[in-house]
C-alpha angles and dihedrals in degrees: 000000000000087000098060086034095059092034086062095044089051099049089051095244107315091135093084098045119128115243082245079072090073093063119116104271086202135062081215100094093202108054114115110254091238106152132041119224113239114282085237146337107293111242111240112203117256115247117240105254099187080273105305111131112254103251105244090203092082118103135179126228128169126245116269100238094054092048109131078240096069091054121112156162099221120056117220085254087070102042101037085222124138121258092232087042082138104038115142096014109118109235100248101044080066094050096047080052093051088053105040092054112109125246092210097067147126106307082225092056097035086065099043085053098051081053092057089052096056103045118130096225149138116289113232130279092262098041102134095183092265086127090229090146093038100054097048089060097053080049103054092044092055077056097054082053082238086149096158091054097044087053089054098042092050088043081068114123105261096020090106100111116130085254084055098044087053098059099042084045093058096026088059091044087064097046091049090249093135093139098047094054097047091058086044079053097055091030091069110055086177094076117080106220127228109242083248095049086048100045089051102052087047090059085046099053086046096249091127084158096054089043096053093054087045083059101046100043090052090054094051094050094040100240092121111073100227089250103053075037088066095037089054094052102055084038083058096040114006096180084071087075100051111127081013119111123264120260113266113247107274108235089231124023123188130213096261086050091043090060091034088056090048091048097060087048093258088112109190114230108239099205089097100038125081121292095247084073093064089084094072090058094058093073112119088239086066118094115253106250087053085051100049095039083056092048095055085044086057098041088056088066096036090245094137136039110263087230087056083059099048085053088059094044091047102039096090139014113255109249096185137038142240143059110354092015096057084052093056082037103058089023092064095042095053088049081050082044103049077038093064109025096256089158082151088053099041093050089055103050091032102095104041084045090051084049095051082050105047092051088053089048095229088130100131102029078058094050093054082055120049101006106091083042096053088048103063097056115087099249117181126201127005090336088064089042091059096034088061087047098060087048091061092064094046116094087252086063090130104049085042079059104050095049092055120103093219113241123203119276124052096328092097086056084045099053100025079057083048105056090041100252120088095159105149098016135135102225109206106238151006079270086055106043084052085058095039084055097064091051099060119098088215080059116110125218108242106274087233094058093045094053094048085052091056098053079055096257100138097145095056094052086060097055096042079047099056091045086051092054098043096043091034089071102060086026137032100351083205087084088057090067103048094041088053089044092050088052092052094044095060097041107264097123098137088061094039084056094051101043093044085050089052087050097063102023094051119091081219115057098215 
């Protein structure tokens, strides 16, 4: 009986949970089940009232302001968005917005978006502490593989509930941060731990003894699924598979397999999991292909910074061909080429490079680039053409405009939409016309997002805006124009410009 007895006292109680316990505590279907919920709510003793029975209609709820939802990374000061920027919304109407906006759009709105996620603001009206919003921005932002942002976002003060340790724990297994969330792990006694999160942290920390037991006891109480059972031994002790065959490649690794299965020397290729597991490939002990090709993964989210990219394409010479190396390859001798002056040379490799780019969809990152550099060589022809075109797309877009000396063609609509007046001007296109039509002042904003704006649900008509431009665009290009016109009502121009530009300057349209 000591035995059981211990066994429940050191899995925190764990013992008296309900088989429903076992249910994922996350919608990201990745995430590790590293933590258990509480077998049931803890009895707090009832407080002596001179007799009076205590009324069991009072219940606590915390102040708005101070609602996990609120809690961010950008002031206002730095977003220039309203504080009430979410008012009326229902909480969960804004979650179910998060979560429904998609991963593959415009570069422009992407980042919008990820400002949005990390705004400092007030939670909504509603908001009853749960941490519902809250929680759907950290998990867009794991789509989105923003690692680095998620982590900050779940460090805040009075983010340490068991959803938000899920997610620090995994996201600090991807970044190869083991260590760290280990010590996250011991350092909140609050969260009950799963017998694999445990185990793992106990051969971390160097306990194997205490880690074996750990193994052994969760078997015996079936709390350790007979997979993750065989994974955990040969993490454990390794030298008990040789001559055995190698573990078949789990559906759906999380982050805490993912590291087991590296660890035992069976590493899981990341191309076909979730963006959010790249990250694992950009550790120096990675070869460089996987690193570059994680990187590009990553730069298509904007989850990393373009020049982080540049350092992975330069920090070697390519010593094969094809595919990702062409790319290093023509990448690193355009940077030798803006370096020296080589405007003959550039011209020349420009458009099969921009080719190369534009299939592996790294266009703006590209642009961010090389574009303020392109454009300040003097290129003639179509190499000047599309050099102009790839600074569009750069964040000096406007300045690049105002210096062109506009061609025939479409390049009057570029750079009049670039510089935010387009009066007068043929678009190119439907698509165009669509985009002509939000920048025009006898334009009307939708009646559905004016009256939202109206109910003080300013927030919500964001989200539904940056959904209109992104599906307008394969769909009723109707919902381009009031999306853009939204954008401009409320102030955000720069980012209407630039979205509109990648509209009409991406292959894909979204």
């Amino acid at each position: 009986m000591w035995v059981n007895r211990a066994v429940c006292l050191f899995i925190a109680g764990i013992c008296a949970a309900p088989a429903s316990a076992e249910a994922p505590l996350s919608a990201i279907d990745w995430l590790s089940q590293s933590v258990s919920e509480p077998a049931m709510p803890v009895a707090l003793p009832v407080p002596k009232t001179n007799g009076l029975a205590p009324d069991a209609t009072i219940s606590v709820k915390p102040i708005g302001e101070s609602s996990i939802d609120g809690v961010g990374l950008l002031p206002v000061s730095r977003t220039g968005f309203p504080r009430d920027l979410w008012g009326g919304t229902p909480t969960d109407d804004l979650a179910r917005l998060i979560r429904a906006e998609r991963v593959d759009t415009l570069p422009a709105v992407q980042s919008l978006l990820v400002k949005i996620l990390l705004a400092e603001l007030a939670p909504p009206t509603d908001s009853d502490g749960s941490g519902a919003l809250y929680l759907a921005r950290v998990d867009h932002l794991l789509d989105l593989g923003a690692l680095d942002q998620a982590l900050a976002l779940l460090s805040l003060p009075g983010t340490e509930s068991p959803e938000a340790f899920r997610r620090r724990f995994d996201v600090s297994l991807l970044l190869g941060q083991e260590d760290r969330a280990c010590a996250d792990m011991r350092a909140n006694p609050q969260i009950a731990p799963t017998f694999p999160a445990r185990i793992f942290c106990l051969a971390r920390g160097g306990d194997w003894n205490a880690a074996a037991l750990s193994l052994r006891t969760g078997e015996a109480l079936g709390f350790i699924e007979p997979d993750m059972a065989v994974l955990l031994a040969r993490f454990l002790d390794p030298d008990l598979s040789e001559g055995e065959l190698e573990l078949a490649m789990p559906d759906r690794p999380t982050p805490l397999i993912l590291r087991m299965m590296e660890a035992i020397g069976q590493p899981i290729p990341t191309a076909a999991l979730p963006v959010a597991f790249a990250h694992a490939d950009l550790s120096a002990n990675t070869g460089w292909k996987a690193r570059i090709e994680a990187g590009e993964r990553l730069a298509r989210t904007g989850a990393v910074e373009p020049n982080r990219l540049l350092g992975l394409y330069t920090e070697l010479k390519p010593a094969a061909s094809g595919g990702v190396w062409d790319r290093a390859a023509a990448i690193r001798k355009l940077d030798e080429d803006l370096t020296d002056g080589n405007g003959a040379a550039i011209a020349d490799a420009l458009p099969g490079l921009w080719a190369m780019i534009s299939a592996a969809e790294l266009e703006v990152p590209f642009a961010e680039i090389f574009g303020p550099r392109l454009a300040r060589l003097t290129l003639s022809g179509d190499a000047g053409a599309l050099a102009f075109r790839i600074g569009l797309m750069s964040s000096e877009f406007e300045q690049i405009a105002v210096q062109r000396v506009a061609a025939d063609g479409v390049e009057p609509f570029l750079i009049g939409l670039a510089r935010g007046n387009v009066d007068g001007l043929a678009p190119p296109d439907q698509l165009g016309g669509a985009i002509k039509a939000a920048f025009l002042a006898e334009t009307a904003l939708s009646p559905d997002f004016a009256a939202l704006i109206g109910q003080k649900r300013l927030g919500e008509a964001l989200l539904l805006a940056l959904g209109h431009i992104t599906d307008g665009a394969r769909g009723d290009i109707r919902d381009v124009t009031s999306g853009l016109r939204l954008l401009r009502e409320i102030g955000l121009e720069t980012v209407a410009r630039r979205a509109a530009l990648e509209l009409l300057l991406l292959e894909r349209r979204g």
